[in-house]
C-alpha positions as a Python dict, from the first residue, in 0.01 Angstrom:
ca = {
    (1, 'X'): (0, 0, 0),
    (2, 'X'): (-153, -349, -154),
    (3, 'X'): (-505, -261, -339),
    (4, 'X'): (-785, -424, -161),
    (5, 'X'): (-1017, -640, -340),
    (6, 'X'): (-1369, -433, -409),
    (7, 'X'): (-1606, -744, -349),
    (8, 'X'): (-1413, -790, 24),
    (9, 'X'): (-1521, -368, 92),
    (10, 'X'): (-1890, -419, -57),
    (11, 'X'): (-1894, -797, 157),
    (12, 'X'): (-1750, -578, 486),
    (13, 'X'): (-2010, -281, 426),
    (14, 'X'): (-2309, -590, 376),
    (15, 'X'): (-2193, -735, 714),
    (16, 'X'): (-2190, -432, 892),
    (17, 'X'): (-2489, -282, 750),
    (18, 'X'): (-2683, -631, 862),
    (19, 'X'): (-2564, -553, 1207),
    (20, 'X'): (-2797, -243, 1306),
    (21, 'X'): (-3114, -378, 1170),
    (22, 'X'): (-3084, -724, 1368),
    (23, 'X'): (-3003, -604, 1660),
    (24, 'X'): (-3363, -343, 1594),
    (25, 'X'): (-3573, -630, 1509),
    (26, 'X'): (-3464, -833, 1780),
    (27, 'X'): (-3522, -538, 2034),
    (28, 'X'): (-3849, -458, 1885),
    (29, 'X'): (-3953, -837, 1925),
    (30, 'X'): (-3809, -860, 2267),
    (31, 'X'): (-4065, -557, 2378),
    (32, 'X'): (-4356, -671, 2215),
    (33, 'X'): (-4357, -1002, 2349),
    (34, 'X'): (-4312, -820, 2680),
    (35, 'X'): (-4588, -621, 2604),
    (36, 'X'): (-4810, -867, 2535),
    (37, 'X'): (-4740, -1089, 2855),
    (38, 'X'): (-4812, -784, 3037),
    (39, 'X'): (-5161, -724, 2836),
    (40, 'X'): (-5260, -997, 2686),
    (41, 'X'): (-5557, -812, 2541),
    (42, 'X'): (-5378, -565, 2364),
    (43, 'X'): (-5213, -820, 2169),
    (44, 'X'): (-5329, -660, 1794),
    (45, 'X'): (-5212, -392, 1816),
    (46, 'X'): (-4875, -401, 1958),
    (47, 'X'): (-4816, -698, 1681),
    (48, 'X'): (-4918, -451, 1458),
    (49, 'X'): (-4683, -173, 1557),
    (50, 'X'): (-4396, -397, 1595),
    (51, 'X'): (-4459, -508, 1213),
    (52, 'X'): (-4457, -117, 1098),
    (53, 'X'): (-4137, -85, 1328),
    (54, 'X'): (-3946, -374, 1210),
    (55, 'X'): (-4055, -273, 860),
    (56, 'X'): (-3896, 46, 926),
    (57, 'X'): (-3543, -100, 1083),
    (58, 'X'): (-3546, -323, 794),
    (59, 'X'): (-3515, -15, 560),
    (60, 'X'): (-3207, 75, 678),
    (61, 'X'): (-3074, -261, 543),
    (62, 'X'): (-3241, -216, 226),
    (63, 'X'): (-3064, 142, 173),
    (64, 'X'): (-2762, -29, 231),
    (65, 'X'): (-2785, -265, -26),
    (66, 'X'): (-2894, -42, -256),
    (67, 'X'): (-2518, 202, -212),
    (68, 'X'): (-2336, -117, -205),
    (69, 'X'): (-2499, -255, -516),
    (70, 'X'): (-2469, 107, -724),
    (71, 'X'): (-2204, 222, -625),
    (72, 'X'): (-1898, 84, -880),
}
């Protein structure tokens, strides 16, 4: 079996790690624009809690930097 080139596993793992968090953000942006068409008023605070949430999915991503980056 050939050896495979480190950079193309730590380049595959960034990819795919990228993929879950995207997909989170977009879905949390998706609902609170719904949200706010359907209650206009409310509008502070569901920005507010889709910042904390997005925050939150963006963690994941930031985690998976960090093993990629450590590990040798």
């Amino acid at each position: 079996m050939q050896d495979v080139d480190p950079s193309l596993i730590k380049g595959l793992a960034i990819g795919l790690g990228a993929i879950g968090p995207a997909i989170g953000v977009g879905l949390i942006g998706a609902s609170a624009v719904g949200a706010i068409g359907r209650n206009p008023e409310m509008q502070g605070r569901i920005l507010s809690t889709a910042f904390i949430m997005a925050g939150l999915v963006d963690a994941v991503l930031a985690f998976v930097l960090l093993i990629v980056f450590t590990t040798s």
